[in-house]
C-alpha positions, 0 to 999 in steps of 0.5 A: 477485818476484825475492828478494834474496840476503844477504850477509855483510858481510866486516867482521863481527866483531872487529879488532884494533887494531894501529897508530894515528897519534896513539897508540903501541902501548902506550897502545892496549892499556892496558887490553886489547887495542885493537879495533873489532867489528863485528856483523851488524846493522850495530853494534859497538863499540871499545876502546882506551886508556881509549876505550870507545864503541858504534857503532849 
């Protein structure tokens, strides 16, 4: 049986938000830097403006 190779997704880890259409740069850093994480296990999170979510 052939075995699989993993590979690392190049996205994994945290991006920082530095344009939006809809809000300006002041609004998406108004409590901390903006920004979406992504994990190894296919989750993350984000943050922007009072914006706080969690992808699973």
């Amino acid at each position: 049986m052939r075995k699989r190779t993993i590979t690392q997704n190049p996205f994994t880890g945290r991006w920082r938000i530095v344009s939006m259409s809809a809000w300006d740069h002041e609004f998406i850093d108004e409590e901390e830097e903006g920004y979406f994480e992504f994990e190894q296990n296919d989750s993350g999170q984000f943050h922007f403006g009072y914006v706080y979510g969690q992808m699973v």
